[in-house]
KOLKE-863068 format. One record per residue (C-alpha): x, y, z; residue in three letters. Coordinates in steps of 0.02 Angstrom, whole numbers, padded with zeros to 5 digits, always signed. Layout:
<atoms>
XYZALA;...
</atoms>
This chain:
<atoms>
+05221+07929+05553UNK;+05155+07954+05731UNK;+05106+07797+05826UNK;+04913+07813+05853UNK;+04915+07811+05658UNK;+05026+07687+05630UNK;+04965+07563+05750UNK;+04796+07585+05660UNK;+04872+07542+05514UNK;+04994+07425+05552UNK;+04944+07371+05739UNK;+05042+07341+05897UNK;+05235+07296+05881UNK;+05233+07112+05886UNK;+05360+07045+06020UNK;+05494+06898+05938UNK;+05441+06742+06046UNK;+05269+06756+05951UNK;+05375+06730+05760UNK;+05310+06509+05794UNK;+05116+06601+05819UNK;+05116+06678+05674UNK;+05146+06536+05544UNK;+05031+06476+05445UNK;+04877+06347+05433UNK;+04841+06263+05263UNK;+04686+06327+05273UNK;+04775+06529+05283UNK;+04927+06458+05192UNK;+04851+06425+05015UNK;+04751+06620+05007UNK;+04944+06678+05054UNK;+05059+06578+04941UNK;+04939+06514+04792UNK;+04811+06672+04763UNK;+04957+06709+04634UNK;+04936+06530+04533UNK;+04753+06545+04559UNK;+04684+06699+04497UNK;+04800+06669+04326UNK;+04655+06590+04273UNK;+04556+06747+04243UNK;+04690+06805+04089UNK;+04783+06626+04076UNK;+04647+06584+03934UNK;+04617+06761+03862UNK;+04827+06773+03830UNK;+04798+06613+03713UNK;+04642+06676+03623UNK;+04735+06863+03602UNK;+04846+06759+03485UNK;+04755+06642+03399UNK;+04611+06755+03375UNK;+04763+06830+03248UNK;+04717+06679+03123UNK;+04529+06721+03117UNK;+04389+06651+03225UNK;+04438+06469+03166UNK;+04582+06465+03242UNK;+04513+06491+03433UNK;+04477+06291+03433UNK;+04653+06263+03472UNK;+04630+06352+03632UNK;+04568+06191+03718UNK;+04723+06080+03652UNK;+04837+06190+03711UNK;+04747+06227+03875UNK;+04757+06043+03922UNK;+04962+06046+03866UNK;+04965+06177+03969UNK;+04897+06086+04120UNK;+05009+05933+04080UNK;+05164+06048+04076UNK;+05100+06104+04285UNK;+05097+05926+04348UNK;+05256+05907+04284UNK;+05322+06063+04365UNK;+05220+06030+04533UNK;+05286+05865+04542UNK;+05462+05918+04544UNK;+05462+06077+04632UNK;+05346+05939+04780UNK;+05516+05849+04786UNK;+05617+06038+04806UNK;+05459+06065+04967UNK;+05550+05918+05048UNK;+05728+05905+05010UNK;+05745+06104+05069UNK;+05633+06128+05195UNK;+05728+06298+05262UNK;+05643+06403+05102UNK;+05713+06502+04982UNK;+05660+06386+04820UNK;+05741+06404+04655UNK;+05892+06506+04716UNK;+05942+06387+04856UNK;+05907+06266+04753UNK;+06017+06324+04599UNK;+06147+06396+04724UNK;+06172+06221+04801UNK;+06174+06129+04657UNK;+06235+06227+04510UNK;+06342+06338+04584UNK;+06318+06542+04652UNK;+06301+06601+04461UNK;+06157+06517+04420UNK;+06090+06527+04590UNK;+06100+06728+04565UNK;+05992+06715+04383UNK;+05871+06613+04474UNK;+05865+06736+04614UNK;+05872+06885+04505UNK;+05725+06810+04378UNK;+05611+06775+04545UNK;+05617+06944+04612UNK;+05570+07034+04427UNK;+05460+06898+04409UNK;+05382+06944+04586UNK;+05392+07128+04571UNK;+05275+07091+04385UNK;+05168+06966+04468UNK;+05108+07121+04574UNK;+05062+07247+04426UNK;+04999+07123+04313UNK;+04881+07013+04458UNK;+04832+07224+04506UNK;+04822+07290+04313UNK;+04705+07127+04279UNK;+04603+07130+04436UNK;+04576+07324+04399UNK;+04520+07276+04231UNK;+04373+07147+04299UNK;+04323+07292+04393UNK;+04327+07396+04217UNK;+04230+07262+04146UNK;+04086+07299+04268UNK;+04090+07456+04260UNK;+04145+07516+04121UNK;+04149+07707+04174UNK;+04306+07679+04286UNK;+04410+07628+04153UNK;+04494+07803+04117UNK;+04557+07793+04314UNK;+04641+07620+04313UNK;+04808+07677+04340UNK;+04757+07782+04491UNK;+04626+07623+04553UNK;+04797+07529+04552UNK;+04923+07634+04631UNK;+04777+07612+04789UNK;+04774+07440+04775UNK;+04942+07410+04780UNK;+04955+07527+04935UNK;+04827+07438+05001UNK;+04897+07273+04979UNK;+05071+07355+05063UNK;+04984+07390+05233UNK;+04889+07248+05248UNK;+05087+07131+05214UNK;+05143+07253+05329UNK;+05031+07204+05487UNK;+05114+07014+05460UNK;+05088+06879+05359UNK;+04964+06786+05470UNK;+04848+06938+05485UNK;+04873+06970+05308UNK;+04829+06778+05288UNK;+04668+06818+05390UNK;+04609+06970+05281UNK;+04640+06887+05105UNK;+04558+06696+05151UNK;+04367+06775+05123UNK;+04410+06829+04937UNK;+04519+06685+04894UNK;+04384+06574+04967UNK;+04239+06672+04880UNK;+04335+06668+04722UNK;+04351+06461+04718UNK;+04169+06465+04767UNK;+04104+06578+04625UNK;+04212+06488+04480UNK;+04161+06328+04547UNK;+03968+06389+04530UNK;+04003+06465+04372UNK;+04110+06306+04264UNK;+03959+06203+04362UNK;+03811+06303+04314UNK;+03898+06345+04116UNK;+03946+06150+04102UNK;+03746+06097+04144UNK;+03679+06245+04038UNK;+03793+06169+03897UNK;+03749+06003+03920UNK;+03577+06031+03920UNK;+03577+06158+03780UNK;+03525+06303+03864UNK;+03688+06375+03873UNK;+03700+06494+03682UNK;+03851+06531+03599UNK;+03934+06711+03615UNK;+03876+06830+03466UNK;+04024+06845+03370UNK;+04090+06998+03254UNK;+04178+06943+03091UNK;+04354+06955+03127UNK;+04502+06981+02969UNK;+04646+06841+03000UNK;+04819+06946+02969UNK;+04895+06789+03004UNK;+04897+06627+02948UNK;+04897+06479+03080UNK;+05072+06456+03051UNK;+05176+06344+03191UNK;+05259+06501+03264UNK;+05089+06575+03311UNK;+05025+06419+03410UNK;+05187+06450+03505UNK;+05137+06628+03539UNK;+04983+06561+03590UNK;+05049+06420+03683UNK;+05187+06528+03776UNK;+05053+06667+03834UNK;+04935+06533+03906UNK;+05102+06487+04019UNK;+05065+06630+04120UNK;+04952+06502+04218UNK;+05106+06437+04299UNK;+05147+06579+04362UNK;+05180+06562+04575UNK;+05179+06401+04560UNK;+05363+06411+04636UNK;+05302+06551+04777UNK;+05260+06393+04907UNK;+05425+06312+04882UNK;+05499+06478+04938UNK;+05390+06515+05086UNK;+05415+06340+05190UNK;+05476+06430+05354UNK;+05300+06520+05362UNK;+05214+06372+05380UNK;+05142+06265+05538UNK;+05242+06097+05592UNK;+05257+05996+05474UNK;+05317+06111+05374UNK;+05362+06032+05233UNK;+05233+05920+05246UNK;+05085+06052+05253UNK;+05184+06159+05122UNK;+05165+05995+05000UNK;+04995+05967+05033UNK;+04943+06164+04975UNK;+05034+06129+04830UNK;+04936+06004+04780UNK;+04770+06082+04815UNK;+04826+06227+04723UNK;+04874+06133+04579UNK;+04710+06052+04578UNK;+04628+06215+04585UNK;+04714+06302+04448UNK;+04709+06145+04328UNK;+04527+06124+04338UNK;+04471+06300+04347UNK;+04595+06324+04182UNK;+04519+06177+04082UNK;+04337+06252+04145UNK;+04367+06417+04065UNK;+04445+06378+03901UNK;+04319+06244+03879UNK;+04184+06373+03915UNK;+04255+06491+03796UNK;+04299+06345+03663UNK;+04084+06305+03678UNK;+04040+06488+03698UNK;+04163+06548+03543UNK;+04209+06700+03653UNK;+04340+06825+03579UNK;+04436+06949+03691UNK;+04413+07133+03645UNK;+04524+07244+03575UNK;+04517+07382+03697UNK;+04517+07263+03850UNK;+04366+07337+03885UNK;+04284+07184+03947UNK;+04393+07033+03974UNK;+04355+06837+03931UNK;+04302+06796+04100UNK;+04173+06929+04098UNK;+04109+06874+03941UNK;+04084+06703+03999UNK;+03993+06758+04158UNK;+03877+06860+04047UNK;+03838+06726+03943UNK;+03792+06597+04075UNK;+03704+06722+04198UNK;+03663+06865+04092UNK;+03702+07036+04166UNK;+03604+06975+04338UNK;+03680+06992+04519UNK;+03780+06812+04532UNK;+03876+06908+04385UNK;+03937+07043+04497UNK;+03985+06932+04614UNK;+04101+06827+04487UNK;+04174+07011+04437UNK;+04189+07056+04621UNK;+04274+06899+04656UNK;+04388+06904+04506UNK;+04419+07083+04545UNK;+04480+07009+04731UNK;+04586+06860+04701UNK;+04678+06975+04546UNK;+04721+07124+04665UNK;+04755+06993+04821UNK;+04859+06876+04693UNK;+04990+07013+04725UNK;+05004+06950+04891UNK;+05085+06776+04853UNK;+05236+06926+04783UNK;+05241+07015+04958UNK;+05240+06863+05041UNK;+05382+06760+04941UNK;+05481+06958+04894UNK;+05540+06995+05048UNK;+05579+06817+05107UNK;+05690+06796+04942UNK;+05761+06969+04995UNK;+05802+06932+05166UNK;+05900+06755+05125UNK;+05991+06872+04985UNK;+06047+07000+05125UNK;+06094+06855+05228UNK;+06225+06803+05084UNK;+06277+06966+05081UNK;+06199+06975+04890UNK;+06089+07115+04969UNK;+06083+07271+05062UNK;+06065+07209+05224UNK;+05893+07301+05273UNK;+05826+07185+05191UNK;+05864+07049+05308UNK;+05777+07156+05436UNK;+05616+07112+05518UNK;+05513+07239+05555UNK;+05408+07266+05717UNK;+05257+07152+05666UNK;+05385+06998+05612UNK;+05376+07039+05430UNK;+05517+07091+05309UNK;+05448+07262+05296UNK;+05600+07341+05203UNK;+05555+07202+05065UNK;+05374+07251+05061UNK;+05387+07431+05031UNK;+05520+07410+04901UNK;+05425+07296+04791UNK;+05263+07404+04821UNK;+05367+07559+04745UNK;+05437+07467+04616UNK;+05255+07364+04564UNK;+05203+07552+04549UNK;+05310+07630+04459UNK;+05303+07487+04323UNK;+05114+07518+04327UNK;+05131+07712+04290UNK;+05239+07651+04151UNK;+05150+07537+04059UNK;+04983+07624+04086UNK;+04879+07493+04191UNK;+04872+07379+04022UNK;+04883+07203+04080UNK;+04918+07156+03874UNK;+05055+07265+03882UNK;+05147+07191+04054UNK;+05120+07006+04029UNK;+05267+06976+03886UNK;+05373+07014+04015UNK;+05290+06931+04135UNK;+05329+06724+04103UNK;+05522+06719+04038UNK;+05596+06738+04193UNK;+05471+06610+04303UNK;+05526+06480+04174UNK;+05714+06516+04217UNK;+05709+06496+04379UNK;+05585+06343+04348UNK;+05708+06264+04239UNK;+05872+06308+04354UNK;+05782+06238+04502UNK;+05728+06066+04430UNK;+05905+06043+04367UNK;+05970+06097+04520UNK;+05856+05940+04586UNK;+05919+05831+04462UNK;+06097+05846+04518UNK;+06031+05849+04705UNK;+05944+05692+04673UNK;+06080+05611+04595UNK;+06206+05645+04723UNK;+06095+05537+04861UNK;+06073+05423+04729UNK;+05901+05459+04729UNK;+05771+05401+04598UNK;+05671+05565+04582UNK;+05778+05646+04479UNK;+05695+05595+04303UNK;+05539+05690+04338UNK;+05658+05851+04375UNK;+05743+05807+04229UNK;+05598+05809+04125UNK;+05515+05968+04208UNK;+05682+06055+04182UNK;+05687+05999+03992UNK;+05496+06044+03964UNK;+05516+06201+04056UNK;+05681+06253+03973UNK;+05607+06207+03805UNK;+05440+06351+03863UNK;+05571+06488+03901UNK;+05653+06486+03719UNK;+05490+06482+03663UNK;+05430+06637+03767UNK;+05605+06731+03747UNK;+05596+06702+03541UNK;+05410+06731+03523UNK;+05391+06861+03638UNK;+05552+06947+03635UNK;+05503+07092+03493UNK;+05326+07132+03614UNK;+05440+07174+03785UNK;+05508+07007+03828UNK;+05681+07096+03792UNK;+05656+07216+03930UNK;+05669+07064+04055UNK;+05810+06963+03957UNK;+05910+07115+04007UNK;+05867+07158+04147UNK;+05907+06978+04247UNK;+06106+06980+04198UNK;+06099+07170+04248UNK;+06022+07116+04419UNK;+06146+06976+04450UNK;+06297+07071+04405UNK;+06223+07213+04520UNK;+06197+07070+04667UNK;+06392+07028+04636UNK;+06456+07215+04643UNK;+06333+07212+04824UNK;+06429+07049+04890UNK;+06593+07103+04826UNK;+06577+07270+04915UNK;+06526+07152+05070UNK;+06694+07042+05066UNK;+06801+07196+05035UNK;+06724+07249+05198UNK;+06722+07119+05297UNK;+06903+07103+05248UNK;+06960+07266+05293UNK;+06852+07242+05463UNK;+06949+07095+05522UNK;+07058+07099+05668UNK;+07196+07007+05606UNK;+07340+06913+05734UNK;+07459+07043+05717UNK;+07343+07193+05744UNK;+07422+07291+05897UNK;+07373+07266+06064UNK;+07333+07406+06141UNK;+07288+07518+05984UNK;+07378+07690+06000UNK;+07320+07826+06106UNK;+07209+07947+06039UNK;+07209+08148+06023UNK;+07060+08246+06001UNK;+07047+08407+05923UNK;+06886+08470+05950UNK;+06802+08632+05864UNK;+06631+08720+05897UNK;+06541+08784+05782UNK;+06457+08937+05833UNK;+06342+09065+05728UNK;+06332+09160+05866UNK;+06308+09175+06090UNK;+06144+09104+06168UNK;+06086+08984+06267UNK;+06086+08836+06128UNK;+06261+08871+06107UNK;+06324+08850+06285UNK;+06288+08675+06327UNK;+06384+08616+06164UNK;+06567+08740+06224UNK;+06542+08646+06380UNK;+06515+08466+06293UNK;+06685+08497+06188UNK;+06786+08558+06354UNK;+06746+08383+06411UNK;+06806+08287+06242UNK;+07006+08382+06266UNK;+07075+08521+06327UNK;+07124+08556+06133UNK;+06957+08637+06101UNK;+06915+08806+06008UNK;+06775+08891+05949UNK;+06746+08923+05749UNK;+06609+09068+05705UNK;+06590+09128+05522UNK;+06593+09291+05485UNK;+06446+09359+05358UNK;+06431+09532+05433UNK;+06588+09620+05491UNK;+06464+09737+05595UNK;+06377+09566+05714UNK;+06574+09499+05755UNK;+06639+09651+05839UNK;+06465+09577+05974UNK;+06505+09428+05948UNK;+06667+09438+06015UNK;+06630+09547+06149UNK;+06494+09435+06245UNK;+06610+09286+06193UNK;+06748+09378+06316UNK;+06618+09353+06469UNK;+06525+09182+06398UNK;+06643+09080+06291UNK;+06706+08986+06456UNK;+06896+09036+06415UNK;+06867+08944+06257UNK;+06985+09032+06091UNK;+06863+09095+05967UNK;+06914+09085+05796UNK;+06835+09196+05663UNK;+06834+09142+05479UNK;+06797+09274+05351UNK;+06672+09213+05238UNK;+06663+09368+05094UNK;+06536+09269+04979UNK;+06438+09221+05138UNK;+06454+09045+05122UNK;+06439+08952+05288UNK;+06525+08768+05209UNK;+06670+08821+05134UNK;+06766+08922+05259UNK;+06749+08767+05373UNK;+06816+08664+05256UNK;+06963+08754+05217UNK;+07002+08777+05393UNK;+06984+08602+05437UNK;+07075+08559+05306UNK;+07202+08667+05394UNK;+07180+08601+05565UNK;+07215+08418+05502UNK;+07389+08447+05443UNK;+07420+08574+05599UNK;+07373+08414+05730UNK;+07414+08260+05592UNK;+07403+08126+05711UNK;+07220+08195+05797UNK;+07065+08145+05763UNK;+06940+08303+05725UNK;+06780+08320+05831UNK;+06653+08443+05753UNK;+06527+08499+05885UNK;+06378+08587+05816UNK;+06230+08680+05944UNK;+06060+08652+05863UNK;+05895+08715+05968UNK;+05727+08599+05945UNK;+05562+08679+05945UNK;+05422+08613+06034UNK;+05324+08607+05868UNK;+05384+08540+05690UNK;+05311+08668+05586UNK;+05427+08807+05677UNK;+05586+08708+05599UNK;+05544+08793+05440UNK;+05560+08946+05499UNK;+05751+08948+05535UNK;+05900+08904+05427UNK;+05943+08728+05416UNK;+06144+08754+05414UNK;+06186+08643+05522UNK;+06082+08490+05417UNK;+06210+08565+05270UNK;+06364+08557+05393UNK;+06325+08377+05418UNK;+06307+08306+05250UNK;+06460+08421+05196UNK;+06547+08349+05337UNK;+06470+08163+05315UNK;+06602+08079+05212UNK;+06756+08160+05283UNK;+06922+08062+05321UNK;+06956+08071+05517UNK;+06818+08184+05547UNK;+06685+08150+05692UNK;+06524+08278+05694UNK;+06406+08289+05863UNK;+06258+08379+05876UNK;+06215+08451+06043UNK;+06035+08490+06038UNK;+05936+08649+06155UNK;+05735+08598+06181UNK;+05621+08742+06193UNK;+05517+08750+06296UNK;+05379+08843+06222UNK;
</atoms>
């Protein structure tokens, strides 16, 4: 990408002594870190209802019941993981945490359940906020999968410019969001009160299944999906302001006070309005509710446009907590180490385009549907929610601290949820995910053991001799043919050893007889070797021959010198063979063998 268009999408490289500027207020923090927990409550409600609504219309009283469980079950879980804020203030959440604690295996589940969990979080917060806009307008609906693949990409650059300017762009929506939900559970609560506010017309609906125990799980288990990033500010401590833990607590708690209320709001609004969600997701519960207390007016938009916002910018609280998990994984060696790179605006940016490809290709899979992502969506946050509070509860116990009953019932509650959501929704996708986390960890072990087995055949051990051996160079040029590209690179090898020779393959008996000829009066008294090549292949005569040069010098080390002219414009690359881009990849993985290019600029 050139740099006038990527500094107008990404901005001006950011230099490292401004990494303490760029941390964040509460005020920026909770837009960043809880958008995620947030904006769960525009499908939290409508995942219970898709269940019960099963047992007939009846059966959608229990929503409320199980909404306030629900809400019990996050004070639990934000009580513990507010001890986790300050007994690890360096970040990194449920996998430090676990890692610490319980040991690296269950510290690599935790890890490995986060970042599926993170990589879902972004197409099912994108699917749903797609959706409100579907709701609105109902036309766009056959383009959803397209709208998201944008969003996402959108989302992408805007992580990319750095977490404090992506804090910046996202506080509007988050803020308009809490504004508009606040006006709406206000305004539907009055209206109800009052009796103004009229019931949703309802269609009939057949029950195809009875109100059995094992559905109010279902329906229990799907409404979890409102705790969903309620871990993502335990993970991002470093990122904010001094006190850090102390300002990362306080968000917390506002965004635990945030989600709680606006989730008892909604199902109580649907429990009064008798709102069902529809079958072809056409219009979702939110939008229902909206409709119902302000008709199909302007203030309606505006709760559509700000559910549509806070859904697609939810995905945020993913790049923001993604890349930092990453980073601390490469830093264990658990993880290529790109990811531990920080890019030239002080974020992770190998961490944000990976989990933007991946959030998109798991899009194009499951077709947009947000139904369709969220069983897979929940098992793995209550893994790592249950492997961190235990991890607390052994942390605790070691200082002979008296915290560690609330971790120990958070862990128990929470452990008791992710049965639940493995058995009930195991059959509808949950599988997919109970798979895929051992897969991930054992792939994270075959990354650090390939990382020890390096570093151990790096290390310069006591008896390593001092001085290493002397070296011999064989070098060889390889020529297609005499000009002015070429010459530079004969006199590059001369200067490498006086062992040096020339390689040209011949293709057409007819061009070596001139060939050799100007090579007499320009080769610089360099031996020119010619290699037949009688099925015109350019690789495999200089394999052989290497191959032959290697056990003709066995103690040399083989330099490969290859002349390569540069246009003054791209486009004219593709009109000239790329051999010597095949040379080098033939040539990449070679014992003993060293390749240089020697490049010729055009001029014109």
């Amino acid at each position: 990408m050139s740099t006038p268009i990527r500094r107008l999408l990404l901005g001006r490289p950011l230099p490292t002594w401004r990494a303490a500027h760029e941390r964040l207020p509460k005020v920026l923090a909770l837009p960043v870190f809880a958008s995620d927990a947030m904006s769960s409550n525009a499908y939290a409600t409508e995942e219970i209802l898709r269940i019960l609504i099963l047992a007939g219309i009846g059966a959608l009283d229990r929503v409320l019941p199980l909404t306030l469980a629900i809400v019990v079950l996050l004070a639990i879980v934000v009580t513990s993981y507010r001890q986790t804020i300050f007994a690890y203030p360096s970040g990194g959440g449920a996998y430090i945490v676990a890692k610490d604690n319980l040991g690296t295996l269950p510290g690599l589940t935790a890890a490995s359940a986060l970042l599926i969990d993170y990589v879902l979080t972004v197409s099912v917060s994108i699917a749903a906020g797609v959706s409100a806009i579907n709701s609105a307008y109902p036309e766009t609906f056959p383009y959803r999968v397209d709208m998201c693949v944008v969003a996402i990409v959108i989302v992408m650059l805007a992580n990319l410019r750095g977490v404090r300017e992506s804090g910046f762009l996202f506080a509007f929506p988050s803020y308009a969001f809490i504004a508009s939900f606040i006006v709406m559970i206000s305004v539907g609560a009055v209206k109800a009160m009052t009796g103004t506010l009229q019931p949703a017309p309802v269609e009939p609906v057949r029950a195809v299944h009875p109100l059995t125990l094992f559905l109010v799980l279902r329906a229990f288990s799907g409404g979890c999906v409102a705790l969903t990033g309620t871990e993502a500010i335990s993970n991002g401590i470093p990122a904010f302001r001094p006190p850090e833990s102390k300002n990362a607590a306080a968000t917390l708690v506002w965004m635990a006070l945030v989600l709680g209320t606006f989730f008892i709001g909604i199902s109580s609004l649907a429990h009064y309005l008798g709102v069902a969600p529809s079958e072809s997701e056409a219009e979702t519960v939110v939008s229902q509710i909206a409709r119902s207390i302000f008709g199909s007016n302007w203030f309606y938009y505006i709760i559509q446009y700000a559910t549509a916002a806070i859904l697609i910018l939810a995905a945020n609280t993913s790049f923001a907590d993604f890349p930092r998990l990453s980073s601390i994984l490469a830093r264990d060696r658990f993880m290529p180490r790109q990811f531990a790179n920080v890019g030239d605006r002080l974020a992770f940016s190998n961490g944000i385009i990976a989990l933007a490809g991946l959030a998109i290709i798991l899009i194009i899979v499951f077709g947009g549907e947000v139904h369709a992502l969220i069983p897979l969506y929940a098992v793995g946050v209550f893994l790592s929610f249950t492997l961190s509070q235990y991890g607390m509860v052994v942390h605790t116990r070691r200082r002979n601290g008296r915290g560690w009953v609330i971790s120990a019932v958070g862990g128990t509650a929470t452990g008791v949820v992710m049965l639940v959501l493995a058995v009930t929704k195991f059959t509808s996708g949950a599988y997919i995910v109970v798979i895929l986390i051992p897969s991930l960890v054992l792939l994270l072990l075959k990354i650090n053991s390939h990382y020890r087995i390096l570093a151990e055949q790096l290390r310069l051990a006591p008896e390593e001799p001092t001085p290493l051996p002397e070296l011999k160079n064989t070098v060889l040029v390889l020529v297609p043919g005499i000009h002015k590209g070429v010459l530079p690179a004969i006199q590059y090898a001369k200067s490498l050893s006086p062992d040096c020779r020339a390689v040209y393959i011949e293709i057409d008996p007819a061009d070596t007889a001139l060939v050799e000829e100007r090579w007499e009066k320009w080769g610089q008294d360099v031996p020119l070797v010619v290699l037949e090549s009688p099925y015109r292949s350019l690789v495999q005569p200089i394999l052989t021959y290497l191959e032959e040069v290697k056990e003709e010098r066995a103690k040399h080390i083989v330099t490969v010198v290859i002349p390569e002219f540069v246009p003054v414009k791209f486009w004219h690359k593709i009109l000239h063979n790329q051999s010597g881009i095949m040379l080098k990849f033939a040539l990449l993985f070679r014992r003993d063998i060293i390749v240089a290019n020697i490049r010729y600029y055009l001029e014109k």
